[in-house]
C-alpha positions as CSV (number, residue, x, y, z in Angstrom):
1,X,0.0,0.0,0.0
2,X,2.8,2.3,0.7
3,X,4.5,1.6,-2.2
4,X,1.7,2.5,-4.1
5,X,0.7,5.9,-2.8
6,X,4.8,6.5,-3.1
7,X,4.5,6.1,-6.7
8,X,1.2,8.1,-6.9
9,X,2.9,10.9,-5.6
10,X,5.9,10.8,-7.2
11,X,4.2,10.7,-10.9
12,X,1.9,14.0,-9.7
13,X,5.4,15.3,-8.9
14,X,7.0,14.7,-12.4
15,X,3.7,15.5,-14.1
16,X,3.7,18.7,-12.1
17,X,7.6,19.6,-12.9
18,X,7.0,18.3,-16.4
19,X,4.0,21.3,-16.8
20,X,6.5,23.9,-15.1
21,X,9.2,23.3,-17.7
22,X,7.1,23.6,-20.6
23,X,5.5,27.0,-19.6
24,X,8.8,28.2,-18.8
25,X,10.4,26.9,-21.8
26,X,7.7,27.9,-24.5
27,X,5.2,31.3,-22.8
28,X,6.2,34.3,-24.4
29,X,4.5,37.4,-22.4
30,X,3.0,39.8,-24.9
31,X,4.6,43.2,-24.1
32,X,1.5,45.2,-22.1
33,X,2.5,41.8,-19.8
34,X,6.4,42.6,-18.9
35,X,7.9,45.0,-16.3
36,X,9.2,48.0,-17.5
37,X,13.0,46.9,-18.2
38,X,12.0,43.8,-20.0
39,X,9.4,45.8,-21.9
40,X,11.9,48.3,-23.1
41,X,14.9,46.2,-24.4
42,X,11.6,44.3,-26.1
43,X,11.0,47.5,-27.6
44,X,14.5,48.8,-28.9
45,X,14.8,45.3,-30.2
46,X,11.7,45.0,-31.9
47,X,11.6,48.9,-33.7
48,X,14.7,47.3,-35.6
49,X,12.2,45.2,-37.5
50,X,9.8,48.6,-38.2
51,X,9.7,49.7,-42.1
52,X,8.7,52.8,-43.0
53,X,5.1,52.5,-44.5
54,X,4.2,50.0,-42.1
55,X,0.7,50.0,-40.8
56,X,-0.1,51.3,-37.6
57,X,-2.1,47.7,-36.5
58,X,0.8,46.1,-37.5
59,X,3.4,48.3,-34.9
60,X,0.5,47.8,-32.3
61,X,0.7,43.7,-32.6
62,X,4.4,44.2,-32.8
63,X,5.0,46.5,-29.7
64,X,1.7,46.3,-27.9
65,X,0.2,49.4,-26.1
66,X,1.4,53.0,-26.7
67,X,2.5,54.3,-23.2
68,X,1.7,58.2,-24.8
69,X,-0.1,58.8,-27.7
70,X,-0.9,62.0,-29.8
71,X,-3.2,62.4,-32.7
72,X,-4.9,65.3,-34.8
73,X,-6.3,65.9,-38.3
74,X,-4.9,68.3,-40.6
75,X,-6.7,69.3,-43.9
76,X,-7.3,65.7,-45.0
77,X,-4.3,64.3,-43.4
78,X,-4.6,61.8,-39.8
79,X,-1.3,62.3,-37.7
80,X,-0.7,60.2,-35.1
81,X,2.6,59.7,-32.8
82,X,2.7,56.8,-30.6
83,X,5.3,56.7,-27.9
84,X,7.4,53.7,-26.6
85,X,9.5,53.0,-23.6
86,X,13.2,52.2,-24.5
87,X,15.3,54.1,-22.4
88,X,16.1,54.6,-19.1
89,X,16.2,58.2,-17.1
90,X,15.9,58.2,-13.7
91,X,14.2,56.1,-11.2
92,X,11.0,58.1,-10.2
93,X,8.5,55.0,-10.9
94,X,7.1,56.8,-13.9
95,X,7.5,56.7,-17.6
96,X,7.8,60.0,-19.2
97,X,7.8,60.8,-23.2
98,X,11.4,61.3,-22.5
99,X,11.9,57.5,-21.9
100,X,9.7,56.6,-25.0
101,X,11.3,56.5,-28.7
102,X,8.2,57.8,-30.9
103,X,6.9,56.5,-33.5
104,X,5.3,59.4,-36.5
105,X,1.9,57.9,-38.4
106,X,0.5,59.8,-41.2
107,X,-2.9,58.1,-42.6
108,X,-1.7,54.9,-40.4
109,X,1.3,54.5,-42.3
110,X,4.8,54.6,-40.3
111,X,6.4,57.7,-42.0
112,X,9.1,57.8,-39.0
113,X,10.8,57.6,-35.5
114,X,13.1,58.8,-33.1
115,X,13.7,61.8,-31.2
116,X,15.4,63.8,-33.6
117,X,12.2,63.1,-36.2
118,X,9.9,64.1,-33.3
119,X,11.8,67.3,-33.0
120,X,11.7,68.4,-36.3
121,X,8.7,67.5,-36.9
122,X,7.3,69.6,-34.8
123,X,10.4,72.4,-35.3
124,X,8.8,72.5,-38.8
125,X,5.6,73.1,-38.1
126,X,3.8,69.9,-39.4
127,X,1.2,69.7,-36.8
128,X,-0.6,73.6,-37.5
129,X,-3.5,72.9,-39.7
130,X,-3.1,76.8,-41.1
131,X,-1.9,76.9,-44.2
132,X,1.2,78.8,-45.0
133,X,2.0,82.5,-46.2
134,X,2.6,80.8,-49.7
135,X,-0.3,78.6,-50.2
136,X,-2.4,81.2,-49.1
137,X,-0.8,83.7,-51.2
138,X,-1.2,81.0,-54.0
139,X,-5.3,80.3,-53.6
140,X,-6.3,84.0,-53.0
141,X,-4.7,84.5,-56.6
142,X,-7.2,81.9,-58.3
């Protein structure tokens, strides 16, 4: 009888260990499931798959939640900036744009990323939905 209920045991045991290994060895957390370090090496690796052109549902399967996010309409144009965690500032406990790398859609299309884009994109002016000296110059003359 003993020897029974040893093996009984036992064989939960190694069923038990068996199941732990293979959750270890094959789960993959999506990336709105890892801490903030894991999250943002995930995300500096993964932006050197991005293309220009890309979709924007694609990115979001890719890298998961935004942890900003911008967006406005101008003339017939959608822009959106999505921001990701990939760097590390200081430890406060909160993620600021200044961690994030973003991420510049136009019409849900990637057109471009980084810090530097972000700045000139909005050093040049990209986001005012007023149209310029020029073109107005241009349609008051038809």
């Amino acid at each position: 009888m003993k020897s029974k209920t040893s093996v009984i045991i036992g064989s939960i045991f190694a069923a038990y260990v068996a199941f732990v290994a293979v959750v270890v060895l094959v789960y993959e957390p999506t990336p709105d499931e890892m801490d903030w370090e894991d999250r943002q090496v995930y995300n500096s690796q993964k932006m050197t798959d991005l293309s220009l052109g890309q979709d924007i549902t694609e990115v979001k399967s890719l890298l998961g939640k935004a942890d900003f996010s911008e967006a406005k309409a101008v003339q017939e144009t959608q822009l959106q900036v999505l921001f990701y965690r990939t760097h590390h500032e200081k430890s406060d406990g909160i993620t600021t744009k200044e961690e994030c790398t973003p991420l510049i859609f136009k019409n849900n299309k990637l057109m471009a990323w980084g810090g530097d884009t972000y700045k000139q994109y909005l050093d040049a002016g990209t986001d005012i939905a007023s149209p310029s000296a020029k073109e107005t110059e241009t349609s008051s003359k038809n």
